[in-house]
Residue, then its C-alpha position, 0 to 999 in steps of 0.5 A: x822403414x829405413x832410409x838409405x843414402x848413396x854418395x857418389x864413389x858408391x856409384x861411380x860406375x857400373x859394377x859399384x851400381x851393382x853392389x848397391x843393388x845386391x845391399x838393397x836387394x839384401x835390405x828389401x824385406x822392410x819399406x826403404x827409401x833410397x837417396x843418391x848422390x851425383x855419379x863419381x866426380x859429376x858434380x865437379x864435370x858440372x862445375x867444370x863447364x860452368x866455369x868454362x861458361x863463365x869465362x865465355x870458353x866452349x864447353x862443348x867437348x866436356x858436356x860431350x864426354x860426361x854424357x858419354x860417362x853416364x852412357x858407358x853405365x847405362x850400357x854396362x848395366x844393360x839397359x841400353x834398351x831401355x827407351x825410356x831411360x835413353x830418352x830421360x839422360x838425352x832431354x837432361x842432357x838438352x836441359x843442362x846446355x839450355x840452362x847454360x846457354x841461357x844464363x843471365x846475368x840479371x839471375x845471378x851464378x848462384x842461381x844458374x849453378x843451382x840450375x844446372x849442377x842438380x840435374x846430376x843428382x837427377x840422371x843418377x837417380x834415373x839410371x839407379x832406378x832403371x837399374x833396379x827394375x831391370x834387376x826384378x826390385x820394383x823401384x819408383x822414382x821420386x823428384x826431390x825438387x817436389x817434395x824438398x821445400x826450401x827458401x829463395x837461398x840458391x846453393x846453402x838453401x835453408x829447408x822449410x820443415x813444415x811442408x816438407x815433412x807433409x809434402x813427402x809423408x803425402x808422396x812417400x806412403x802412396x808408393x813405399x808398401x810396392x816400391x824401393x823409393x829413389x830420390x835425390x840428395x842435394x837438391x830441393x825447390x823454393x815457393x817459385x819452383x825454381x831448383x835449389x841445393x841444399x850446400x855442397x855435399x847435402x845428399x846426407x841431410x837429403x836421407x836425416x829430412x826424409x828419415x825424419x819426416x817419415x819417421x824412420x827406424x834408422x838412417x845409413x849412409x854408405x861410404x868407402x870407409x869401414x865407419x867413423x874414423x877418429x881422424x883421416x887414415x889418408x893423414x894419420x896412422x893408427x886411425x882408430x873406428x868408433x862402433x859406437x858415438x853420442x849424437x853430441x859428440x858426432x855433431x861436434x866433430x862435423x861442426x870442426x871440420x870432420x867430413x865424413x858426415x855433413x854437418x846438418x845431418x845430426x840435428x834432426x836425427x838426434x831431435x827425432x830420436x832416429x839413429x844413424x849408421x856409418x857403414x861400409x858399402x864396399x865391406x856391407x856384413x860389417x856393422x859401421x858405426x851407430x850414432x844415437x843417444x847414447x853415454x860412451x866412457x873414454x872415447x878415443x880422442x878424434x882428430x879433425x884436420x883442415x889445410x888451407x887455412x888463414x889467420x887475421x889479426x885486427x889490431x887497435x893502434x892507439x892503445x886503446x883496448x879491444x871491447x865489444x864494439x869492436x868485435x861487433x864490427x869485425x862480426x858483422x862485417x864477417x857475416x855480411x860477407x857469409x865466413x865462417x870463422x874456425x878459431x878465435x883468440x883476442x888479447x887486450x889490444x888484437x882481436x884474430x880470427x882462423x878461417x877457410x883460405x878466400x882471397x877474394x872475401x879476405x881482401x874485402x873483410x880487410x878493405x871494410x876494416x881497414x880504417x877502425x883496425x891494423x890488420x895482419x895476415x899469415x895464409x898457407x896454414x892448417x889447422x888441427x882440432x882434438x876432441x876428448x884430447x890427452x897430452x900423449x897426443x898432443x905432444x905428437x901432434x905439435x912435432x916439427x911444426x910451428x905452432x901460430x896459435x893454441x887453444x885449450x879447453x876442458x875436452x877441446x885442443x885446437x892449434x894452427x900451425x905452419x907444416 
């Protein structure tokens, strides 16, 4: 058995629908479940119209036009017949104003946005799965909230494994010996049944939670790039691909910041065993790259960038010495408010930490530090992270920037700096 996932840009449109039906229909000789993302950019249209919700604006003309979005592909697929189908995107579609319209304040954004930003996931599983059975591949729709379980965490819900596991083994072997099984990424449901989402860009560790539960022989997930990259072809040149990588050093790299792979996608694989391929559905003969347990000499050093970054500093004014006292304070403060910090350094009297740019939660960590620390900040900066680094990359890295902070370790450089 294999599982495979879809993100969004694989099914964006009605001739990328196409080309993951011929891959799927290439791969059918042996049991396969199927994990799909929303459509193209459906998630940030869902967004959109919350946000218009929010601030008590029409979000009539939006929720029009992503309608009209998933209707032109169910027309271009052909299945403008398909009164089943027509009859599903219409009542989610209904689903999706009466969550909106509904909201109370009393259950929180967070629940709301759960709510609605999951029922994207659920119409592009209906429209691939239509899409299947039209193309002669008997496919079974599967509702991911019902075998998906979770806790009461809306938007970075933590999976109960348990049943989970029982709950999909249960469902999965009813249907997959006559079915190419369809199900959805992202999304999943706690004890009350209420709709839950696993974190932004969950639909890869929808496809390691089935792979695992099942005991799969392989996990793929299908992206617009030819495997992984050892840094953003969008941002460096002479980008090199890893045919091969340890399941430590992938883990590592989304723990960093590489987006290619969500970052709780590695664990259970690496845990269960289960090798993961990176491949290329746009270039599907070619191999990706394979993620497994494995030794692999010389790797080429991966570069991992993020933007939007802020440094603080939390300084003692009465030269006394920064001790764990103080870094306790600073670390519960910054968990209270749920950061995630990206580098830190202390001296003898500074304690600094680099995180994602949030004014917002910035000015409430400072606001509750304010009377223990002085505290700086310097917003606007990126940050670079090289893994298995030498200094020939090193030294073209830190051309024409300012460098805020620089950090070295045996295997790991990391620098802040100002562009």
């Amino acid at each position: 058995m294999k599982v495979f996932k879809f993100g969004g840009a694989s099914i964006k449109d009605s001739s990328a629908v196409r080309n993951m039906i011929q891959i799927i229909q290439a791969n059918q000789s042996e049991p396969l479940v199927v994990i799909v993302s929303a459509m193209g950019k459906t998630t940030n249209a869902i967004e959109g119209i919350l946000a218009l919700a929010m601030e008590g604006q029409d979000f009539s003309k939006e929720l029009v036009e992503l309608q009209k979005f998933h209707n032109n592909i169910v027309k271009e697929l052909s299945l403008s017949h398909d009164e089943i189908l027509t009859k599903e995107i219409g009542q989610t579609y209904e689903e999706l104003e009466n969550q909106i319209n509904s909201f109370s304040s009393s259950l929180g954004y967070d629940f709301l946005y759960d709510q609605a930003v999951s029922l994207g996931e659920i119409l592009s599983s209906r429209i691939v799965d239509a899409a299947l059975n039209h193309a002669g591949t008997q496919s079974f729709w599967m509702d991911a909230r019902k075998v998906v379980k979770t806790d009461n965490l809306h938007r970075a819900a933590k999976v109960d494994w348990g049943a989970t596991q029982n709950i999909i083994r249960s469902n999965v072997s009813q249907h997959i010996e006559d079915h190419i099984v369809v199900s959805q990424g992202f999304i999943g449901s706690n004890s009350n049944f209420d709709t839950t989402t696993l974190g932004r860009e969950g639909s890869d560790f929808t496809a390691a939670i089935f792979g695992t539960s099942l005991n799969a022989d392989s996990v793929t997930i299908w992206k617009d790039v030819p495997g992984v990259l050892n840094a953003d072809p969008k941002k460096f040149d002479n980008t090199k691909k890893y045919k091969q990588l340890p399941f430590k050093e992938a883990a590592e790299m989304t723990y960093y910041g590489a987006t290619v792979i969500h970052p709780k996608t590695i664990k259970p694989l690496a845990q269960a065993d289960i090798p993961l391929y990176v491949r290329s559905f746009e270039h599907p003969d070619e191999p990706g790259t394979l993620i497994n347990e494995c030794i692999i000499p010389n790797l080429a050093p991966a570069i991992i960038h993020k933007d939007r970054q802020t440094v603080i500093s939390f300084k003692i004014s009465d030269f006394s010495f920064i001790n764990e006292h103080h870094i306790s304070l600073i670390f519960e403060n910054i968990n209270r408010l749920n950061l995630t910090i990206n580098l830190m350094q202390n001296s003898a009297i500074s304690f600094t930490i680099c995180m994602d740019d949030n004014p917002a939660k910035r000015e409430m960590l400072m606001t509750s530090l304010k009377e223990n620390f002085s505290i700086y900040y310097n917003e606007g900066l990126e940050l670079i992270t090289v893994k298995n680094y030498n200094q020939k990359t090193i030294n073209e890295l830190m051309k024409d920037v300012e460098v805020i902070i620089e950090q070295r370790s045996r295997n790991n450089f990391q620098m802040v700096y100002k562009a």
